[in-house]
C-alpha positions as a printed NumPy array, in Angstrom:
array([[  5.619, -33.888,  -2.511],
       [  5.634, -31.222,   0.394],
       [  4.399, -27.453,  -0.648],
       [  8.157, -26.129,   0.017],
       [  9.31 , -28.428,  -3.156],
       [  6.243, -27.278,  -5.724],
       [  7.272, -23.989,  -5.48 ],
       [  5.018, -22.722,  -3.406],
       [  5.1  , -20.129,  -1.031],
       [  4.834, -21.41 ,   2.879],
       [  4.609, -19.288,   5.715],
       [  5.194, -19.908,   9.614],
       [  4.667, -18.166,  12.6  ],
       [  7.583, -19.357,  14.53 ],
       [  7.053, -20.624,  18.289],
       [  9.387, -20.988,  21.383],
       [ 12.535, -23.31 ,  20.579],
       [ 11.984, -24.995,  23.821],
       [  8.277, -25.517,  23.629],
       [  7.378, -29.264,  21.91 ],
       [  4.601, -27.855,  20.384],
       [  7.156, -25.823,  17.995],
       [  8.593, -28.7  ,  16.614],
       [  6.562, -28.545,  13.042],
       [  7.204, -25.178,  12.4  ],
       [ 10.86 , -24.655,  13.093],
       [ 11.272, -27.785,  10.654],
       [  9.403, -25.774,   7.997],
       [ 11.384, -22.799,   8.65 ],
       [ 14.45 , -25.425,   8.245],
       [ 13.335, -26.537,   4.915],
       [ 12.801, -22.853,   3.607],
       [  9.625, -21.564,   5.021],
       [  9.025, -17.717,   4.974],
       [  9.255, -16.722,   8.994],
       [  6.255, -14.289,   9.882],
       [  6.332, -11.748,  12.248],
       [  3.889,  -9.5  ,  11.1  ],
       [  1.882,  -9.199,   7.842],
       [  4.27 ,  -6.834,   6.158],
       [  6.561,  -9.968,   6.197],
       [  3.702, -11.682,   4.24 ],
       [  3.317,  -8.613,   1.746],
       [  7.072,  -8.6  ,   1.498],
       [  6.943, -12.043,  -0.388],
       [  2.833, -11.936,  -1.646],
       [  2.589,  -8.19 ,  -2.903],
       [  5.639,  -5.818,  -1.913],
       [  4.524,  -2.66 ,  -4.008],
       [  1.649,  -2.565,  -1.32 ],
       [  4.637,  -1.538,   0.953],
       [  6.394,   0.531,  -1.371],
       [  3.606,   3.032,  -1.52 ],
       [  4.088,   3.242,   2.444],
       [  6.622,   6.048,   2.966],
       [  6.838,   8.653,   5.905],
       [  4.382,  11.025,   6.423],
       [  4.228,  14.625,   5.052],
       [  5.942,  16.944,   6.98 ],
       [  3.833,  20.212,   7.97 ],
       [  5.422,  23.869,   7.37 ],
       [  4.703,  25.089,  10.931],
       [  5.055,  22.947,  14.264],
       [  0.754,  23.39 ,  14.209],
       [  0.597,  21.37 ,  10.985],
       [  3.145,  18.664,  11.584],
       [  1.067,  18.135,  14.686],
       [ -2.401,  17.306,  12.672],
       [ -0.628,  15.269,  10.317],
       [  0.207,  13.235,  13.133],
       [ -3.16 ,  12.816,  14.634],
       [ -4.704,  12.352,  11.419],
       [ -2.412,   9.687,  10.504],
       [ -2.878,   7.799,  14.431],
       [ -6.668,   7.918,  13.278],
       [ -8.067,  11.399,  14.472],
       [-10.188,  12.345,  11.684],
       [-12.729,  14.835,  12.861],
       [-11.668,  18.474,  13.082],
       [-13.071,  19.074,  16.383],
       [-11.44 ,  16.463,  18.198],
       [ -8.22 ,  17.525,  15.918],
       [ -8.883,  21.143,  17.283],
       [ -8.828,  19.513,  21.248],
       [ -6.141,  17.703,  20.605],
       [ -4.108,  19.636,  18.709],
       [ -4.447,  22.564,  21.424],
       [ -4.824,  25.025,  18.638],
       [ -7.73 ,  27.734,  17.924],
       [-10.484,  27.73 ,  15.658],
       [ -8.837,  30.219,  13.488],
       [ -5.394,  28.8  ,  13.546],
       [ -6.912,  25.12 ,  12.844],
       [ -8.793,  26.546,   9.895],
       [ -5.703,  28.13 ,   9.044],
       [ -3.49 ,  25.316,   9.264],
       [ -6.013,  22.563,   7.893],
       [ -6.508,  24.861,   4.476],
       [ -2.867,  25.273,   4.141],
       [ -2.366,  21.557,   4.44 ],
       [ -5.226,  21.137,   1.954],
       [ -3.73 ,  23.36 ,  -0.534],
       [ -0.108,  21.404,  -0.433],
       [ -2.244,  17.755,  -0.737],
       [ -0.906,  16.25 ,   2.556],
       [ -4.317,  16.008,   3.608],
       [ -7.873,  15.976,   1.974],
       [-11.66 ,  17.08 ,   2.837],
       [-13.827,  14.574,   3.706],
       [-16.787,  16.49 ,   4.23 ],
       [-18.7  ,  16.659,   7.355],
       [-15.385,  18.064,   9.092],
       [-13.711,  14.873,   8.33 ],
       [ -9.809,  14.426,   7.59 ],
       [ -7.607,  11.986,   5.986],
       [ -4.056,  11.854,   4.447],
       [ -4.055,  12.438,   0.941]])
């Protein structure tokens, strides 16, 4: 008895259609296979209120704000380097980091480290 008739779940990477090494796993995804392009399409199937949590990123209240979300979330954590790349002042960082603070898009660390909230 084959995995795909117990009832349990079987995923595959699918390959080229013209490439013979291919052949197994387009005959899995023929007999009902879960196709898997990335691992969300795992979580879709294993765990899908792991990507129901995942919903767009806060939106800032000034153009300065929106901006540090943005770095923060593409990994940018320390407020220096946010400061560089943000292209903003001390003051107006400060500014815009306490604001964003205050509305919970983003949360202290400590050590002048950031992260989404």
């Amino acid at each position: 008895m084959h995995a795909l008739e117990q009832g349990k779940e079987v995923f595959v990477v699918p390959g080229p259609i013209t490439s013979p090494m291919s052949i197994g796993c387009h005959q899995l995804i023929k007999q009902g296979a879960n196709i898997v392009t990335s691992a969300d399409d795992v979580l879709e199937i294993i765990a899908p209120q792991l990507l129901a949590g995942q919903g767009s990123l806060p939106l800032g209240d000034t153009p300065l704000e929106t901006k540090i979300i943005e770095l923060i979330a593409s990994g940018v954590r320390d407020g220096d380097e946010l400061q560089q790349k943000a292209g903003s002042t001390a003051t107006d960082l400060s500014t815009a980091l306490t604001m964003l603070e205050l509305s919970g898009s983003i949360k202290n660390l400590g050590a002048n480290q950031w992260t989404i909230q």
